[in-house]
N, C-alpha and C positions, 0 to 999 in steps of 0.2 A: 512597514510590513503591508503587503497588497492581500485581502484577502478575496482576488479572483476565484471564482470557480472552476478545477478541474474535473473533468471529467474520467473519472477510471473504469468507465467502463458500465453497463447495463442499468443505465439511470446512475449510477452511483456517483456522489460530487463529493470532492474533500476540497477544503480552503488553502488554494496553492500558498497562501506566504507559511500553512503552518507545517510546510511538508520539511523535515531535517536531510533524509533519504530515501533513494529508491533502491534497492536490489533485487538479483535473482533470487529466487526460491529454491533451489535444486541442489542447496550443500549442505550438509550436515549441522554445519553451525546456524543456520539459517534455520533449519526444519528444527533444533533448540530451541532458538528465538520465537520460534512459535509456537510449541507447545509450553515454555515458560509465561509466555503472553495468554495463553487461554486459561491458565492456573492460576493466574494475577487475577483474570476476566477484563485482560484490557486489548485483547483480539478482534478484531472485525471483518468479518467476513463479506466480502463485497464480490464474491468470485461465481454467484447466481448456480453454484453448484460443478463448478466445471473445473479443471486443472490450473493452480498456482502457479501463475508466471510470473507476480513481481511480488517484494512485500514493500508500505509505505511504511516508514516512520516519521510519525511527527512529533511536535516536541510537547505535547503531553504524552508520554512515550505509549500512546496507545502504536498498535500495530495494524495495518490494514491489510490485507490481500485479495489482492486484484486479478482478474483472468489475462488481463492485457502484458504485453511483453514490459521490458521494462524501458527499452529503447523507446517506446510507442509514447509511455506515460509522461519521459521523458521530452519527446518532441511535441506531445500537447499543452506541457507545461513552456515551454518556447515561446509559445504561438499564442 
């Protein structure tokens, strides 16, 4: 397991080997997974106040959200 630094966005770095997924934010079952995740208190906010574009999951099943697409966070984790 590589624990490189990604960058998601406004200083914010999560450790690419512990990333499980990446998705959109913008369906219903998704905006669940998030408000279950804030109930738990295992939600983090990393989107500096601005519109939800991707959520992370990693495998301490905390939840991240990110402002960045998910395409984006995708191809920095590539690179």
């Amino acid at each position: 397991m590589t624990l490189k630094p990604l960058n998601i966005g406004f200083g914010n770095i999560v450790p690419s080997g512990r990333i499980v997924s990446i998705v959109q934010a913008d369906s219903a079952p998704t905006k669940r997974m998030i408000q279950e995740a804030r109930e738990r208190h295992m939600l983090v906010d990393a989107t500096n106040g601005r519109k939800t574009r991707s959520i992370i999951l990693v495998d301490s099943e905390h939840l991240i959200l990110s402002a960045i697409h998910p395409e984006t966070v995708a191809q920095r984790l590539d690179t």
